[in-house]
N, C-alpha and C positions, 0 to 999 in steps of 0.2 A: 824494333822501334822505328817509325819512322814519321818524317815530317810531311803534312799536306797540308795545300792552300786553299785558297776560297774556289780558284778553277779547276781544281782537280774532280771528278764526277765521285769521288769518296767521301770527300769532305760532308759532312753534316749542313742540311739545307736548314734547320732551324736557326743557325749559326750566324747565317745570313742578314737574319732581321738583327741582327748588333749593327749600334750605329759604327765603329769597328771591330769586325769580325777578327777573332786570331788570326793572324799568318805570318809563319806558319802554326797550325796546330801540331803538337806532336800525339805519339799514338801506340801504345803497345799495347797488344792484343787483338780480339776481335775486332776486325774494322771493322764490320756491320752494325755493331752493339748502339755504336754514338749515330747511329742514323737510324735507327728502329722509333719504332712508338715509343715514350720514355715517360715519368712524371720524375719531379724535382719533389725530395724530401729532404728535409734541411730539419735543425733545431738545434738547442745549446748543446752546450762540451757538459754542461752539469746535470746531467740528465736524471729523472727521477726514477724508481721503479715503474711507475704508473705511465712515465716516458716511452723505457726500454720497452715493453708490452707494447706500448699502441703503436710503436713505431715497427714493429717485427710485423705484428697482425697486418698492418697497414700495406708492409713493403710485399709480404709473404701473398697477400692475398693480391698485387700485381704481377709479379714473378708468375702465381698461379695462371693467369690471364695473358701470358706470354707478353708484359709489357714490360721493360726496362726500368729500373729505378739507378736515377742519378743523383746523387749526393757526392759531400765532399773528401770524407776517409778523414775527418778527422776525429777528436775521441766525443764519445757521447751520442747522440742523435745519429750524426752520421755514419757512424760503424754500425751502430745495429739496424738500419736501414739497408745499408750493404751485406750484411749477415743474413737479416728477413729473408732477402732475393737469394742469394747463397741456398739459405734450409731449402728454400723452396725450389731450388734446380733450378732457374731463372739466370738470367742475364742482369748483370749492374754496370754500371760507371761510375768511374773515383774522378771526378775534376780536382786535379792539386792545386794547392799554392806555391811549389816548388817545380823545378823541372823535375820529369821522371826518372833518373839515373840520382839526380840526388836524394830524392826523395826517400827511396828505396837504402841508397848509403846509409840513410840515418835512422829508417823506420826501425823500433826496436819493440820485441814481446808478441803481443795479439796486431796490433796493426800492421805488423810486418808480417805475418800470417795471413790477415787479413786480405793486404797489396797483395802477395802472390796469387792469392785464390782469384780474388778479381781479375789480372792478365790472364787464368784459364778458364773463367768464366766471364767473362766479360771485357773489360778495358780500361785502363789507365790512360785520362788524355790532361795535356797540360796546355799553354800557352804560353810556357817559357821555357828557354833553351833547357837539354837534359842535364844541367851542368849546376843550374840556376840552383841558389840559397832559398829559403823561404823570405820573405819580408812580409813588416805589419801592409803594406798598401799592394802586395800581390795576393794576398787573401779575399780584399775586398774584389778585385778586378776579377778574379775567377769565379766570384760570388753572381756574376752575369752571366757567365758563362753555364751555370749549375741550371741559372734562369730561364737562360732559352734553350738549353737543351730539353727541357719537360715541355710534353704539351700543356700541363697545370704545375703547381707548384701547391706543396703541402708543406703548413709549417706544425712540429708536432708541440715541442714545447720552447720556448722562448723567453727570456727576461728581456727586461725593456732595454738592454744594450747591447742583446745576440746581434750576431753578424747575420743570424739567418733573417734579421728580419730588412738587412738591404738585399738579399737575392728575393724576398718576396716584392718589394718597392721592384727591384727590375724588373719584374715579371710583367709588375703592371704594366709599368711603362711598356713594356713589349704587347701587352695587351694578351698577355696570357690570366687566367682564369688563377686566382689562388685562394685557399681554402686553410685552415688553421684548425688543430683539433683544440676542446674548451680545458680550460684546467681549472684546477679547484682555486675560488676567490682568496688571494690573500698569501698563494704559494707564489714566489718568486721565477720559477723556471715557467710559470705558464702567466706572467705578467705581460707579455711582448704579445706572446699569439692572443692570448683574450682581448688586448687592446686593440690588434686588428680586426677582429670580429668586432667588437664595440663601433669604431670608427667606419665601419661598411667598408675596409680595406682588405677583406677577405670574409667567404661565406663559412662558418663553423660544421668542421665534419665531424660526423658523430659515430660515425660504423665505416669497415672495408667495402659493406654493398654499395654507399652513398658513392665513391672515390672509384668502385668499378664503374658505375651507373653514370658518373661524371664522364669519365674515359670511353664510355661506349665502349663495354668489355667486359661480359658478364662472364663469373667465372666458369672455369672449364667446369665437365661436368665427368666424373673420375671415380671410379672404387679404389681404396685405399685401403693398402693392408698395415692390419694394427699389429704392432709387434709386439715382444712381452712388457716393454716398458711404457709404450701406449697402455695394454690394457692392465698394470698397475695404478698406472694416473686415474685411470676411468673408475677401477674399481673404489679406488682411494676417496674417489667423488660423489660413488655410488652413497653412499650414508647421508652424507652434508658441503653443504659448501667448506671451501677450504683456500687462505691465501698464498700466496708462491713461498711464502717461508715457512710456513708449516706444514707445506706441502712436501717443501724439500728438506724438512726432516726428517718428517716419517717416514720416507722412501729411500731418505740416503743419499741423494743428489747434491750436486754443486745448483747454486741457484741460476747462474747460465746456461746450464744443459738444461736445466728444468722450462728456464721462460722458452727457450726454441720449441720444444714440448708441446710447451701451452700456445704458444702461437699457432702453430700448426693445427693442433687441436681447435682450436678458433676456427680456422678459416674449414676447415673441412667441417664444421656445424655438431663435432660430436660435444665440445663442452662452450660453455657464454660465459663472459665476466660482468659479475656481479654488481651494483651500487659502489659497494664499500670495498672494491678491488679483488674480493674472494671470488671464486672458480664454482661455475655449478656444472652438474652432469645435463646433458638434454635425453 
């Protein structure tokens, strides 16, 4: 772990546009990672299925495109943004709310799985000492931080009192580009992102092509080999469409292992999700 400042030629130059920058920043991991291309995906802790899906496709098919996905490691939106880039061999960044030594102290289950993965693939950075507690008002402040690290900010799903929707507000003010995916009228977790699309505070994404094509970063172009448990999902799809729970019953799967699956399968164009959230073959 170590601490750097705004002088240091390591330090993250997007960082710079804060009207004050961290310093010190701290840093464990790739120190490349927080200065690479990056996009900011943020959304609620209450995240829906419909959530986990678009946020994995979303992060998956950056990762794919050697771009960085920065979000905040916390539960919901953020983890599986972090995971998307994960499946997909890619580079992420975990901005805390805590210093990194505590953070870790405390992390318990999948997030503390999570955190380690990210220091070997990635980077954990903070703006408070590695010692530091969480608090409710260092959550908001790293929420800037999450902002200007992206070149855009994607918000996936949102109710009208997520925190993700002040890292989108900072975005703007930094005059970075933000984008919100649409969510069904009338569901709570996509109340916050629709009302930005609504108010012209962010443009509505509807696919990973729209979100590469924003980034100028079309994805790679890759032969992919299908394993035996790819080519059961395929076959499985071969007949009819089918949604992630009854998908992952007839095959036997946890429905986690299942959606990285189908993510994957998304972005490499062998299957499309449907209307009504079910799976088709292409």
């Amino acid at each position: 772990m170590i601490g750097i400042g705004p002088a240091d030629p390591r330090y993250p130059a997007r960082l710079l546009d804060l009207r004050c920058p961290p310093d010190p920043l701290w840093l464990d991991g790739d120190r490349d990672a927080s200065a690479a291309r990056a996009v900011s995906i943020v959304g609620t802790r209450r995240m829906t299925p419909y959530g986990a899906r678009v946020t994995r496709e979303l992060a998956s098919a950056c990762a794919e495109a050697g771009i960085v996905v920065v979000s905040g490691l916390a539960q919901g939106v953020d983890s599986a943004a972090h995971a998307g880039a994960l499946d997909a061999h890619g580079r992420t960044v975990a901005v805390l709310g805590a210093g990194i030594a505590s953070y870790l102290a405390d992390a318990r289950g999948r997030r503390r799985r999570l955190a380690h993965a990210i220091r070997t693939q990635g980077a954990l950075i903070s703006e408070f000492p590695p010692d530091a507690p969480p608090q409710r008002w260092t959550f908001a402040q790293r929420d800037s931080t999450i902002a200007a690290l992206g070149e855009l900010t994607v918000v996936v799903e949102a109710p009208v009192d997520s925190g993700a929707l002040i890292t989108a507000d900072e975005a703007r003010k930094l005059g970075r580009r933000v984008y919100a995916v649409p969510g069904p009228i009338g569901v709570a977790a996509s109340a916050g992102a629709n009302a930005l699309i609504a108010t012209g505070r962010a443009k509505a994404l509807t696919e990973a092509a729209m979100l590469l094509d924003a980034l100028g970063a079309p994805p790679r172009s890759r032969t992919y080999h299908v394993d035996d448990l790819d080519a059961r999902i395929l076959d499985a799809l071969a007949s009819s469409p089918a949604g992630p729970d009854s998908l992952a019953r007839r095959l036997g799967l946890g429905v986690g292992e299942l959606s990285s699956r189908l993510a994957r399968l998304v972005i490499r164009g062998s299957i499309a999700p449907a209307p009504d959230g079910r799976f088709i073959r292409r």
